[in-house]
DSSP file (Angstrom, degrees, kcal/mol; ACC not computed):
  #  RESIDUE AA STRUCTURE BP1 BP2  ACC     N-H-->O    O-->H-N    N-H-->O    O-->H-N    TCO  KAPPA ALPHA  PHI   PSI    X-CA   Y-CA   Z-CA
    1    1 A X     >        0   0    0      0, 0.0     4,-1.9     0, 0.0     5,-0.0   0.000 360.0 360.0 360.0 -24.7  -80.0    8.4   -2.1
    2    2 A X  H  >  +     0   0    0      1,-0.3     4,-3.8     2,-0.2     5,-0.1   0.752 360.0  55.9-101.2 -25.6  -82.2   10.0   -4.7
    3    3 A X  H  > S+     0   0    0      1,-0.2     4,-1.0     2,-0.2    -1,-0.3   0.944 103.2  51.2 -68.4 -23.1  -82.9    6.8   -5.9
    4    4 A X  H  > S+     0   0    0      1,-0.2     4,-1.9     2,-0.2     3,-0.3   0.803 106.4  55.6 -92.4 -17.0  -84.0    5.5   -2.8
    5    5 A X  H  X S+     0   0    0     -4,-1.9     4,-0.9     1,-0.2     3,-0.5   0.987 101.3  57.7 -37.4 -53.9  -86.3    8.2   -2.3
    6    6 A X  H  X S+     0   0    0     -4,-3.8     4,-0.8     1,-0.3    -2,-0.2   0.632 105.9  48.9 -58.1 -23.6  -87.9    7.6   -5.3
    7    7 A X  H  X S+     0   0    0     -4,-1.0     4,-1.0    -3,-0.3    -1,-0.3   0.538 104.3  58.6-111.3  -1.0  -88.6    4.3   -4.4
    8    8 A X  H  < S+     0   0    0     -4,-1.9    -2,-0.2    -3,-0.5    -1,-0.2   0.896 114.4  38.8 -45.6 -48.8  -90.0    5.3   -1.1
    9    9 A X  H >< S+     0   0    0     -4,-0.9     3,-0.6     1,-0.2    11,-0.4   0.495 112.4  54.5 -37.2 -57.5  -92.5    7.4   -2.8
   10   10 A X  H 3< S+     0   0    0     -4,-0.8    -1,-0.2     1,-0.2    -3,-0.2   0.555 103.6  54.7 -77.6 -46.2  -93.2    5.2   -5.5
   11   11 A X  T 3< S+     0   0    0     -4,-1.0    -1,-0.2     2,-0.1    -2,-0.2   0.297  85.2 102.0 -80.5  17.9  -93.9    2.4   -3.3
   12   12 A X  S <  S-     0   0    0     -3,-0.6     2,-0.5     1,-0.1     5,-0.0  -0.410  99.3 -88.1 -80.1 178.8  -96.9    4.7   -1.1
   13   13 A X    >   -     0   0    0      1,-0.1     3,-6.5    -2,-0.1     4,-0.5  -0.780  43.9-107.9 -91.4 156.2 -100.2    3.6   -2.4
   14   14 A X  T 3  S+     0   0    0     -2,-0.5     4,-0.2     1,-0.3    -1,-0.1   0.735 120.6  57.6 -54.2 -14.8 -100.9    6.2   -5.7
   15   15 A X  T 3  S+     0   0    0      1,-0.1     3,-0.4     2,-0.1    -1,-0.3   0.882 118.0  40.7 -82.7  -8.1 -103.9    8.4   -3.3
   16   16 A X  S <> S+     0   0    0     -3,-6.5     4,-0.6     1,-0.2    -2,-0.2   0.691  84.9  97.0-110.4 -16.5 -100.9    8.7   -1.3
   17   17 A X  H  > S+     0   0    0     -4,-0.5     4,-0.7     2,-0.2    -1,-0.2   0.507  81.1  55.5 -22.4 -38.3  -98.0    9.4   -3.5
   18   18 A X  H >4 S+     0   0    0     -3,-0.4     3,-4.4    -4,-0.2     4,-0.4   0.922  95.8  66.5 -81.4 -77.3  -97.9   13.3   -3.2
   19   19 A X  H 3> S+     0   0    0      1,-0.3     4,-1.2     2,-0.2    -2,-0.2   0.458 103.6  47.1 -21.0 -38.9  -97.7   13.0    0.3
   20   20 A X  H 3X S+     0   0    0     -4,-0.6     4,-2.3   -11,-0.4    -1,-0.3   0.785 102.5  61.3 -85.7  -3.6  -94.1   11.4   -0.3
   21   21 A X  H <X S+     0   0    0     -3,-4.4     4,-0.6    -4,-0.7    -2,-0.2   0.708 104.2  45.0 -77.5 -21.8  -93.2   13.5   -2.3
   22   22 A X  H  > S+     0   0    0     -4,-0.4     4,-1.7     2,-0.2    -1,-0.2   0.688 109.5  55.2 -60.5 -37.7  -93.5   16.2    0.2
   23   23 A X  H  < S+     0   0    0     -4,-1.2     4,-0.4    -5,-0.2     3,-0.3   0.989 109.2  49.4 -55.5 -77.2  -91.9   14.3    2.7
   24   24 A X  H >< S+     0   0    0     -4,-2.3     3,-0.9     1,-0.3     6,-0.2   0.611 112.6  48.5 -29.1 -54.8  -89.0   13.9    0.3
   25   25 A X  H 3< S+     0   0    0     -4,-0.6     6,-0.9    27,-0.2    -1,-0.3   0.880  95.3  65.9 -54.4 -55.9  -88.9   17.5   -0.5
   26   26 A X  T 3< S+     0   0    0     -4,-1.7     2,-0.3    -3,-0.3    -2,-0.2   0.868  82.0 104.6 -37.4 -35.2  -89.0   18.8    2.9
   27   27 A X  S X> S-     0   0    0     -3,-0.9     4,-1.5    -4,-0.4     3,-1.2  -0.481  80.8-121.8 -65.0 143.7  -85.5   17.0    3.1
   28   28 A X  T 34 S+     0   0    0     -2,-0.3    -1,-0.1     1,-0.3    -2,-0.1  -0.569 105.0  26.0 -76.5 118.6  -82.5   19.7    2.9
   29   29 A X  T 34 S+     0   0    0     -2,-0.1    -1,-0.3    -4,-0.1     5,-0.1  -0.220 120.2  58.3 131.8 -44.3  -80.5   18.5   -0.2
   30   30 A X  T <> S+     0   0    0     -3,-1.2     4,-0.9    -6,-0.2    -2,-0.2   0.941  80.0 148.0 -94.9 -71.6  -83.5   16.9   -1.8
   31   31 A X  T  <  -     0   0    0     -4,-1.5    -5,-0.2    -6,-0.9    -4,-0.2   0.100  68.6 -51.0  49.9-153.0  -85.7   20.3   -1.9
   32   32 A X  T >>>S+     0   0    0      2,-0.2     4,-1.8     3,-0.1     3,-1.1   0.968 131.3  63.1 -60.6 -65.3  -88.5   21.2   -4.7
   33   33 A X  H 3>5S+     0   0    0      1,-0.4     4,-1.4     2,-0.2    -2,-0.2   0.722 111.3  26.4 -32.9 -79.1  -86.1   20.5   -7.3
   34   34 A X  H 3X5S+     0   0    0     -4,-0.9     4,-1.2     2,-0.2    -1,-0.4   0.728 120.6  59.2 -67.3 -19.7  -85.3   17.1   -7.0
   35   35 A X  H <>5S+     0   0    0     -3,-1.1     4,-2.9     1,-0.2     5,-0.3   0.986 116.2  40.6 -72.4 -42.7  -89.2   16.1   -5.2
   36   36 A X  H  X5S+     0   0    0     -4,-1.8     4,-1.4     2,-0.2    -1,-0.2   0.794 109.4  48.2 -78.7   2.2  -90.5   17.3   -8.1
   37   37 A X  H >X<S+     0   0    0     -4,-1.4     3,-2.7    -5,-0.6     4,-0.9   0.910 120.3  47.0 -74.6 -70.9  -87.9   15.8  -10.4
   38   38 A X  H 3X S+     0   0    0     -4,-1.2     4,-2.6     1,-0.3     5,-0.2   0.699 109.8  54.0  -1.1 -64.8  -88.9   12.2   -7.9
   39   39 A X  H 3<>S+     0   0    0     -4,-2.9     5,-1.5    -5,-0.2    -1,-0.3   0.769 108.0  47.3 -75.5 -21.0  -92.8   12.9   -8.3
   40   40 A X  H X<5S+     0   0    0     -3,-2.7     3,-1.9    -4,-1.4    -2,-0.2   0.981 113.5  47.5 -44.4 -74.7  -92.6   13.0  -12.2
   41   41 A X  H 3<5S+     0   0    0     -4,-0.9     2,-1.0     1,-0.3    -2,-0.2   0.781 111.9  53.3 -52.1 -79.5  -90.5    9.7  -12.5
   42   42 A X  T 3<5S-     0   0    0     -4,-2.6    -1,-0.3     1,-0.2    -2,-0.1   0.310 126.6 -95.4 -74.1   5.9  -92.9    8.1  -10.1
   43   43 A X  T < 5S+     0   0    0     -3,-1.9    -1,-0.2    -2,-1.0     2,-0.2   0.447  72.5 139.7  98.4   4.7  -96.0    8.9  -12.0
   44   44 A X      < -     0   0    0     -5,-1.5    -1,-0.3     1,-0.2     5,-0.1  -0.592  62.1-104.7 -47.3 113.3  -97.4   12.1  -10.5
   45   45 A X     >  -     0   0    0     -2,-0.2     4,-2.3     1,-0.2    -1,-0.2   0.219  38.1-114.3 -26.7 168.0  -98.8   14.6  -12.8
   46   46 A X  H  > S+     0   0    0      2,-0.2     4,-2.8     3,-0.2     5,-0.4   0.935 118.4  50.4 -87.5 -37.0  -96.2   17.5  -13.0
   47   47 A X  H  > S+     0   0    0      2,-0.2     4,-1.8     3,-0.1     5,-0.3   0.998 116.1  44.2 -53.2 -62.2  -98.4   20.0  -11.4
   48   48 A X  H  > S+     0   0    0      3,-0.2     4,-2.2     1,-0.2     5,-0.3   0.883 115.8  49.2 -16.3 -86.8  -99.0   17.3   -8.5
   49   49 A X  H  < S+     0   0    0     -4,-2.3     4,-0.4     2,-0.2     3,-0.3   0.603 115.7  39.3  -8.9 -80.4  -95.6   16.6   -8.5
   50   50 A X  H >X>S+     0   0    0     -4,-2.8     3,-1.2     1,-0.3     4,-0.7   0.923 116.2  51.5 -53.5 -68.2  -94.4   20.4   -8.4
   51   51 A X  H 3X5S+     0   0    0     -4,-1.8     4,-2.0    -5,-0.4    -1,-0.3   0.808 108.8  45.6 -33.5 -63.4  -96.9   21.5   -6.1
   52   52 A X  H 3X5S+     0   0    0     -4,-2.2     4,-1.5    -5,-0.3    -1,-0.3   0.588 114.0  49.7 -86.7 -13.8  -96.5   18.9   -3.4
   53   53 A X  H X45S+     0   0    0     -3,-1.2     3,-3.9    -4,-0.4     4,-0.4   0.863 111.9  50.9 -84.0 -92.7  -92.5   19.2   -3.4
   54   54 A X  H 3X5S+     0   0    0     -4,-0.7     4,-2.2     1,-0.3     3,-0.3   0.597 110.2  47.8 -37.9 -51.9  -92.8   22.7   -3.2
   55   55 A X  H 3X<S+     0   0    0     -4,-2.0     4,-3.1    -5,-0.6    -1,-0.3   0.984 110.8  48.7 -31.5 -63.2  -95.1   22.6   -0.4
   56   56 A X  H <X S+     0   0    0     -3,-3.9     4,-1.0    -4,-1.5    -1,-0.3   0.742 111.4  47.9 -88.0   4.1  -93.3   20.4    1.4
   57   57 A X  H  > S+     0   0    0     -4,-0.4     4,-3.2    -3,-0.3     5,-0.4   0.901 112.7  55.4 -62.2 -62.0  -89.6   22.4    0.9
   58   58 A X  H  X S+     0   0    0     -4,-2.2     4,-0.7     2,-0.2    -2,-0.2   0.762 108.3  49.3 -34.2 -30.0  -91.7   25.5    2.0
   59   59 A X  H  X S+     0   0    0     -4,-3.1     4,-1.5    -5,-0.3    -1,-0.2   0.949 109.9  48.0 -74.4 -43.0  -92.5   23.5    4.9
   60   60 A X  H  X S+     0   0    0     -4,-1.0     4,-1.2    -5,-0.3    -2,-0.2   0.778 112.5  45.1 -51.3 -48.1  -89.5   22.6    5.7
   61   61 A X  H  X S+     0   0    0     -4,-3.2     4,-2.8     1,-0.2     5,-0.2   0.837 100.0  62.7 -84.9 -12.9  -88.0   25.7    5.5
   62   62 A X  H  X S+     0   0    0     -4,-0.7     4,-1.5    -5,-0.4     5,-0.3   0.822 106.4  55.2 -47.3 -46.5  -90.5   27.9    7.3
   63   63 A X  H  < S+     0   0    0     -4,-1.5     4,-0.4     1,-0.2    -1,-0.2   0.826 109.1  44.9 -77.4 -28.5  -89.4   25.5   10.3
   64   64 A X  H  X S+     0   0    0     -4,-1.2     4,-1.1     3,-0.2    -2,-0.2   0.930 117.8  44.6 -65.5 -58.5  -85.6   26.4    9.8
   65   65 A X  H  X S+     0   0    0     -4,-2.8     4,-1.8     1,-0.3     5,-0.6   0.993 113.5  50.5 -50.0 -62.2  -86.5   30.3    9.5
   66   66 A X  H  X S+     0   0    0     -4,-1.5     4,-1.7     2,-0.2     3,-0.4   0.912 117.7  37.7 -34.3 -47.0  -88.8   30.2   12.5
   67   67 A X  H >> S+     0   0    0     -4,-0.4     3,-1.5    -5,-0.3     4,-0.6   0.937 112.2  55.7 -84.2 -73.4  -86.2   28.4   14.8
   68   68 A X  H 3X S+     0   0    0     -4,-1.1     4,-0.5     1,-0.3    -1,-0.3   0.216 110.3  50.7   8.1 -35.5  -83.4   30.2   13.5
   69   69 A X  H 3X S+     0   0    0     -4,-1.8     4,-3.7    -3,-0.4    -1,-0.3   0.727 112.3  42.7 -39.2 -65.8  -85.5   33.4   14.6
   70   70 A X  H XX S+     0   0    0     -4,-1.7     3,-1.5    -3,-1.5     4,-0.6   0.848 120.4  44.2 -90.5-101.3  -86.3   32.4   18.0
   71   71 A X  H 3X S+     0   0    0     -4,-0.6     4,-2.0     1,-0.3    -1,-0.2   0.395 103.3  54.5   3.9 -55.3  -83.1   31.3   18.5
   72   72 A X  H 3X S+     0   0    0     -4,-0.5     4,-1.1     2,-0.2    -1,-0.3   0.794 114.4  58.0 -85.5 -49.3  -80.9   34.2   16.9
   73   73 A X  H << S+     0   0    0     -4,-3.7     4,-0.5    -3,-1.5    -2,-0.2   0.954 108.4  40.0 -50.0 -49.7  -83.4   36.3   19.8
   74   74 A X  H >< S+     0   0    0     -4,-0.6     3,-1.2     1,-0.2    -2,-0.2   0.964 116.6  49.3 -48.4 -74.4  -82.4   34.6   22.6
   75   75 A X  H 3< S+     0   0    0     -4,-2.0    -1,-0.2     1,-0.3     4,-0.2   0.501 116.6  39.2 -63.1 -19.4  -78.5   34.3   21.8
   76   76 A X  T >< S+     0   0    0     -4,-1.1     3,-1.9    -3,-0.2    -1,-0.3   0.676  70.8 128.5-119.1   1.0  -77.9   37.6   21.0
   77   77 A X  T <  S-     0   0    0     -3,-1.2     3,-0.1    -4,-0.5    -3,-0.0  -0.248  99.5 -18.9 -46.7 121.4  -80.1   39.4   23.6
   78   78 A X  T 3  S+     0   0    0      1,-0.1     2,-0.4     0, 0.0    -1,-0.3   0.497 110.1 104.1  17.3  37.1  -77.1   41.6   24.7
   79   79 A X    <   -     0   0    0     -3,-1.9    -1,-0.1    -4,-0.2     2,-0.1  -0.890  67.0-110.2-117.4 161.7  -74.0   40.1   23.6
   80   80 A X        -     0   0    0     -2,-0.4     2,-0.1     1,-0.1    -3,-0.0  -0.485  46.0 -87.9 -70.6 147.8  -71.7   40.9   20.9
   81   81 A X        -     0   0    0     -2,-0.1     2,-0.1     1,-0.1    -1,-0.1  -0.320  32.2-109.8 -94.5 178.4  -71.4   38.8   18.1
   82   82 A X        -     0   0    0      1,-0.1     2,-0.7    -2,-0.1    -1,-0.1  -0.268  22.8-112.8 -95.0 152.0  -69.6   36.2   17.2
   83   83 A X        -     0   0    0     -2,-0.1     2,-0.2     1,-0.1    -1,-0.1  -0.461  40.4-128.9 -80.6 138.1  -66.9   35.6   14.9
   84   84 A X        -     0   0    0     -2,-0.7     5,-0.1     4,-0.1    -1,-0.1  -0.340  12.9-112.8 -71.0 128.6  -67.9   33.5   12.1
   85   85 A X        -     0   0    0     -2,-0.2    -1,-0.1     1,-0.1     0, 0.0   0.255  42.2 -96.0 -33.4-163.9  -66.4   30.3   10.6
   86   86 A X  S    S+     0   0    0      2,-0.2     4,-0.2     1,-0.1     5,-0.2   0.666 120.1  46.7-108.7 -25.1  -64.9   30.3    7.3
   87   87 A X  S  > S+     0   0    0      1,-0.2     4,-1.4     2,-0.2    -1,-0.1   0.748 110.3  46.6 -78.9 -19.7  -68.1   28.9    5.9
   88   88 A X  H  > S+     0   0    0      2,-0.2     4,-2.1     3,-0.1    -1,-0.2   0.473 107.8  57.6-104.3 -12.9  -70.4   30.8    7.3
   89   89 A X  H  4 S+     0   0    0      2,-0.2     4,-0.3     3,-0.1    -2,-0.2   0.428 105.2  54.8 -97.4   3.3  -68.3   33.9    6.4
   90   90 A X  H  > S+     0   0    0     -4,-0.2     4,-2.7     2,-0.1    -2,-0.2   0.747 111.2  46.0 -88.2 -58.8  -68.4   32.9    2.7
   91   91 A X  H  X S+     0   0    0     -4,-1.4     4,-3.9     1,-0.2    -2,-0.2   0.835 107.3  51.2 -64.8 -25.8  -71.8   32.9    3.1
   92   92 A X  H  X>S+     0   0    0     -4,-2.1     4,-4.6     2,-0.2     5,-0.6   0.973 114.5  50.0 -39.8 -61.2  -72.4   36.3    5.1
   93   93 A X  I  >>S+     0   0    0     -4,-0.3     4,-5.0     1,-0.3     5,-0.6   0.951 102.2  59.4 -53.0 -42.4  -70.3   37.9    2.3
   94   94 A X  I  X5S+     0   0    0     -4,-2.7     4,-3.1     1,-0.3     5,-0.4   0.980 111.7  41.0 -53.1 -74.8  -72.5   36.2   -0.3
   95   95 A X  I  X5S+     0   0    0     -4,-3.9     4,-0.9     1,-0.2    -1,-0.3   0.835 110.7  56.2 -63.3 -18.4  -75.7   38.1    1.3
   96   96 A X  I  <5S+     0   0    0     -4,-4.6     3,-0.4     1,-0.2    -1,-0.2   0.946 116.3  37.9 -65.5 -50.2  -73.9   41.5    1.8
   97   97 A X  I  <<S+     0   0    0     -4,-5.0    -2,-0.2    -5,-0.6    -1,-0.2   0.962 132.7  24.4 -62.9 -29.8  -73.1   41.5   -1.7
   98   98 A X  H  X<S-     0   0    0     -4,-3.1     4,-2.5    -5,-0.6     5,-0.3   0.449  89.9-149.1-116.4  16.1  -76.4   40.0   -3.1
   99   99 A X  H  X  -     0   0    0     -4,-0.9     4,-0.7    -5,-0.4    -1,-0.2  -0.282  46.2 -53.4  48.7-141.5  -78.9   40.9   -0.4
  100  100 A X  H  > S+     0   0    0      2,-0.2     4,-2.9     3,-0.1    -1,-0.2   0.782 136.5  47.3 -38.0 -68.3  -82.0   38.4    0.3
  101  101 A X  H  > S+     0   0    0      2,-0.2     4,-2.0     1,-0.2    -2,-0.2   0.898 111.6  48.9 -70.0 -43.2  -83.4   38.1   -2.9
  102  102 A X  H >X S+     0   0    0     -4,-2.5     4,-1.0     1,-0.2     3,-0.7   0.960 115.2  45.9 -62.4 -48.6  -80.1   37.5   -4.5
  103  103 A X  H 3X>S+     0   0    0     -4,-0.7     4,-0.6    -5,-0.3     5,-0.5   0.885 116.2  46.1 -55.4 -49.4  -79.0   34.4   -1.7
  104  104 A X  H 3X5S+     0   0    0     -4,-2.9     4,-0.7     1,-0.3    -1,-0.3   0.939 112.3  47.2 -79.5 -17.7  -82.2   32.9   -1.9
  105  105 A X  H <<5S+     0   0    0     -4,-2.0    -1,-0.3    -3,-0.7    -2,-0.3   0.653 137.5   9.6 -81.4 -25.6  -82.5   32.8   -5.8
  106  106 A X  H ><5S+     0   0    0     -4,-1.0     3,-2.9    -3,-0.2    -3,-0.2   0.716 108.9  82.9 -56.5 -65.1  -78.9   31.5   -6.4
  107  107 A X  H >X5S+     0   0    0     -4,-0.6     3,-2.2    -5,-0.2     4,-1.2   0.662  85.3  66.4 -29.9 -42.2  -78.0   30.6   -2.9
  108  108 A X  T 3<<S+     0   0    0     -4,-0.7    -1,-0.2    -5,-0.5     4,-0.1   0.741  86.0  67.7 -59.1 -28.6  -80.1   27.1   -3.7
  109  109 A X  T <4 S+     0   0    0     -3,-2.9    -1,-0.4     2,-0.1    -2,-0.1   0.148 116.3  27.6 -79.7  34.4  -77.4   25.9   -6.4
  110  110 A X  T <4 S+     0   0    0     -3,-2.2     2,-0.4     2,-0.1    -2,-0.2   0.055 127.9   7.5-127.9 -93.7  -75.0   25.5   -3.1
  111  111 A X  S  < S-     0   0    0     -4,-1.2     5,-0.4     1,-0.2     4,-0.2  -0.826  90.2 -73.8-120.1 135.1  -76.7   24.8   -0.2
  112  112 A X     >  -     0   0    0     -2,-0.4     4,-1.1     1,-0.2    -1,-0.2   0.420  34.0-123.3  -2.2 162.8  -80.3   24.0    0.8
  113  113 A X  T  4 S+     0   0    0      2,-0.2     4,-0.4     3,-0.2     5,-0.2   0.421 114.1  60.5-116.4 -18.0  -82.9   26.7    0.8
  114  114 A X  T  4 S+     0   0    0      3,-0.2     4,-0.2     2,-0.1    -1,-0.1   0.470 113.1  37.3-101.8  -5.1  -83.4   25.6    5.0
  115  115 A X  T  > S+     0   0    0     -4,-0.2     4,-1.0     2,-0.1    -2,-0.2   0.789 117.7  51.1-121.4 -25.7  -79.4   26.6    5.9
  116  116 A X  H  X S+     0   0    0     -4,-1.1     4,-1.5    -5,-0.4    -3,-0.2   0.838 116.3  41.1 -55.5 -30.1  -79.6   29.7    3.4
  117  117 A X  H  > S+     0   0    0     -4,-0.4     4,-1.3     2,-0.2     5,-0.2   0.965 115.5  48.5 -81.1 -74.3  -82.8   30.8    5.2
  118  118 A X  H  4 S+     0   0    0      1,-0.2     4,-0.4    -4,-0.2    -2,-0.1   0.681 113.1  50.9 -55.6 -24.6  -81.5   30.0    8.7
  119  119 A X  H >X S+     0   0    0     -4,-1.0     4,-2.2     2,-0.2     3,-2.0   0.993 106.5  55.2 -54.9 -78.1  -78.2   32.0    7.7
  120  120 A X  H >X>S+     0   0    0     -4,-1.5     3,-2.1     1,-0.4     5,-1.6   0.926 113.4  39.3   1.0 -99.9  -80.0   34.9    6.6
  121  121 A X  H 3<5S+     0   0    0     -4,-1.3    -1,-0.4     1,-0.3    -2,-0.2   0.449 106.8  55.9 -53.4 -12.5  -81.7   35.3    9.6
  122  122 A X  H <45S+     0   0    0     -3,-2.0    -1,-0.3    -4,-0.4    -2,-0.2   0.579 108.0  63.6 -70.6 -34.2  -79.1   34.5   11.9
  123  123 A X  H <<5S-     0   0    0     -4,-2.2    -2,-0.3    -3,-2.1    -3,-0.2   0.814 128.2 -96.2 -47.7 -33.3  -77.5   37.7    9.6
  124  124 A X  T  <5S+     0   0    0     -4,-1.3    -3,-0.2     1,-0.2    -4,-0.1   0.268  72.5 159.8 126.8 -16.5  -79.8   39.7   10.7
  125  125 A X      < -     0   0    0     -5,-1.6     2,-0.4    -6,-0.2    -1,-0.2  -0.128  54.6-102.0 -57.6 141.8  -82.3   39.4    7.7
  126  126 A X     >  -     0   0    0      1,-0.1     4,-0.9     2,-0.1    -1,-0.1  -0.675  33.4-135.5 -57.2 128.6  -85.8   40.4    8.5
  127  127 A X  H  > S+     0   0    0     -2,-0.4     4,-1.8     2,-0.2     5,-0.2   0.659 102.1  53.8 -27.9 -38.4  -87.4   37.0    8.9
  128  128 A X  H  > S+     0   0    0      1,-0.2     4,-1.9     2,-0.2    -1,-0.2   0.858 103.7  54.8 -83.6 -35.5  -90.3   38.0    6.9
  129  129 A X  H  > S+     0   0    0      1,-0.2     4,-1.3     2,-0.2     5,-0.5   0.939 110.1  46.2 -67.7 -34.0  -88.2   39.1    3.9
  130  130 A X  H  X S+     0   0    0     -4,-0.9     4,-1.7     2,-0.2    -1,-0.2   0.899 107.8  60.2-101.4   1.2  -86.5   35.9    3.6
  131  131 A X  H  X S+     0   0    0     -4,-1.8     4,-1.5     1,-0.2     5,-0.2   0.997 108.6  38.7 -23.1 -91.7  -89.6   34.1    4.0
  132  132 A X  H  < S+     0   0    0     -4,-1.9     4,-0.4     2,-0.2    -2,-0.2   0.572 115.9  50.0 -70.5 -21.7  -91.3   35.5    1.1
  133  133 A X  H >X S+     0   0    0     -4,-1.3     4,-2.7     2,-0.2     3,-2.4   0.870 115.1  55.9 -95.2 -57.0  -87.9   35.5   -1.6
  134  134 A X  H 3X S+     0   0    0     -4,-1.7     4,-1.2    -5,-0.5    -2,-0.2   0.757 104.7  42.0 -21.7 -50.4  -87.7   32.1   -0.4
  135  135 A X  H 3< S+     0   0    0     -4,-1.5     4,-0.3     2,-0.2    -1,-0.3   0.476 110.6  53.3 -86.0 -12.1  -90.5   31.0   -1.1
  136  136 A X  H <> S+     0   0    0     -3,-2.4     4,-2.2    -4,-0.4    -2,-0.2   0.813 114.1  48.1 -84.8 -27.7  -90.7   32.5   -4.4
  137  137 A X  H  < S+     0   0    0     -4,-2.7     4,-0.4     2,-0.2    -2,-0.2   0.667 108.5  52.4 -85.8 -22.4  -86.9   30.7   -5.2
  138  138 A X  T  X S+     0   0    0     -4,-1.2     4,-4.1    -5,-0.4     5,-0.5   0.818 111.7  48.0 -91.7 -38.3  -88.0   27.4   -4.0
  139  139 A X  H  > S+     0   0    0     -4,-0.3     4,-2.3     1,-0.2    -2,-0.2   0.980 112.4  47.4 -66.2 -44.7  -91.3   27.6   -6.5
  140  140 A X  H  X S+     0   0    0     -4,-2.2     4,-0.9     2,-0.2     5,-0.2   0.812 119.0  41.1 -73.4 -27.7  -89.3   28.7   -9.5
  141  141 A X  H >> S+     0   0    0     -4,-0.4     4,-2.5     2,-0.2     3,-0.6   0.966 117.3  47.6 -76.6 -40.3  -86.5   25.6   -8.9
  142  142 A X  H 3X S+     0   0    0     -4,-4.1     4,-0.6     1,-0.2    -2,-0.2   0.848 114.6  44.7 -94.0   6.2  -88.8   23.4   -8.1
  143  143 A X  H 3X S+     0   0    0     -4,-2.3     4,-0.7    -5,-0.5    -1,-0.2   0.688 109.1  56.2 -90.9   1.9  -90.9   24.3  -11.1
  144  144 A X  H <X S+     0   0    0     -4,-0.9     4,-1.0    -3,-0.6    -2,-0.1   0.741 112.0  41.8 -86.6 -35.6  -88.1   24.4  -13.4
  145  145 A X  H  < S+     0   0    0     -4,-2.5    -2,-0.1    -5,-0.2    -3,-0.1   0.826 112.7  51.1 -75.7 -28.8  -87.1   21.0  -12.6
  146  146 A X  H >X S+     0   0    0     -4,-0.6     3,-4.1    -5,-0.4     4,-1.2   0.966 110.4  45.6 -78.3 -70.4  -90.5   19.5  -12.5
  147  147 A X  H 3X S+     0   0    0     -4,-0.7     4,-1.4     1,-0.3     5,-0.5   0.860 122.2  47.9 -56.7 -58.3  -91.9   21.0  -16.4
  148  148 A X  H 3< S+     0   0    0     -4,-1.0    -1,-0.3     1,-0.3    -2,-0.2   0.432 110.7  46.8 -67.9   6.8  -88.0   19.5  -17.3
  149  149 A X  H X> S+     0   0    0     -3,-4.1     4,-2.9    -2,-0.4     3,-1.3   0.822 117.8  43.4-111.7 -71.5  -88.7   16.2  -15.5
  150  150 A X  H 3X S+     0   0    0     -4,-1.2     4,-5.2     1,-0.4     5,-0.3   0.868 114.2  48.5 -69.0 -63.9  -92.1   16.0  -17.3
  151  151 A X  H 3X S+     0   0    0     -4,-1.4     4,-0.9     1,-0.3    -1,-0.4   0.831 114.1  47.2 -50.3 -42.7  -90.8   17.1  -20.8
  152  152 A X  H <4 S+     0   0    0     -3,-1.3     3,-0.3    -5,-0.5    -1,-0.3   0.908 113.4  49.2 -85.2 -20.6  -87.9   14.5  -20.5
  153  153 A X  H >X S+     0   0    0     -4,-2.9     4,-6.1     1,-0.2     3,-1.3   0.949 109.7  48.4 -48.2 -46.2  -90.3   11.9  -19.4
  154  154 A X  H 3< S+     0   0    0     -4,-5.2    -1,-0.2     1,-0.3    -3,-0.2   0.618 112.8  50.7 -90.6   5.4  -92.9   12.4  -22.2
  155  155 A X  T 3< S+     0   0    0     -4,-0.9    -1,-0.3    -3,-0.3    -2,-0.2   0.176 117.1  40.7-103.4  13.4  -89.8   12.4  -24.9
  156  156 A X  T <4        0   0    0     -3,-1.3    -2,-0.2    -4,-0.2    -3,-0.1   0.403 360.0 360.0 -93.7 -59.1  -88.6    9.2  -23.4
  157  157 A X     <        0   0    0     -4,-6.1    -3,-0.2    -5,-0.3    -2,-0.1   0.618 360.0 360.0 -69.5 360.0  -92.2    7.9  -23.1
């Protein structure tokens, strides 16, 4: 799959090249990490690279929090809640113990940064709090992969 991103990406024309790479990011699974690891290999500077992956996981999950939001208002407007699956009760435990900041800054080696956010907030997390640790945890993965994408590039190259 990652490969056939890459060569989505890779085949835009080069003014257009960040622009898949955000697209690419934006997917859950994909994120920063791997757009920016994508936008190296395909020949993006690494700041490009990073930058435009991040963007477009930041978009992407801003659209999970948001719905997740609106949503988690509606549904719970006087009723009780509901008992959780077994997955979703891993992950509840995971944010009691490690709050916001811990879920979103770890949470991202497991599962996407748009079903950790939309968890969160279906917990109960202030929306704006998992906004902003989000968005700091999706810039530090996907700048940790990208300067390690670049750096294995330019010791290859």
């Amino acid at each position: 799959m990652i490969e056939s991103l890459q060569q989505f990406a890779a085949t835009l024309p080069g003014a257009l090249q960040w622009l898949g790479v955000m697209l690419v990011a934006a997917i859950p699974f994909v994120e920063s990490y791997f757009g920016s690891v994508i936008g190296v290999l395909i020949g993006l500077g690494p700041v490009v690279a990073i930058a435009a992956a991040v963007a477009g996981n930041i978009i992407s999950m801003l659209i999970f929090v948001l719905g997740a939001h609106g949503v988690r208002a509606k549904a719970t407007a006087g009723r009780a809640p509901k008992e959780l699956t077994p997955r979703r009760a891993k992950l509840r435990r995971a944010f009691d113990k490690y709050g916001v900041a811990g879920v979103s800054l770890g949470g991202q080696a497991i599962l996407p940064s748009q079903i950790t956010s939309a968890a969160m907030v279906s917990f109960g997390a202030p929306k704006n709090a998992v906004i902003l640790w989000q968005v700091i945890s999706i810039i530090i993965w996907g700048t940790g992969f990208g300067i390690a994408a670049a750096l294995g590039v330019s010791l290859v190259g």
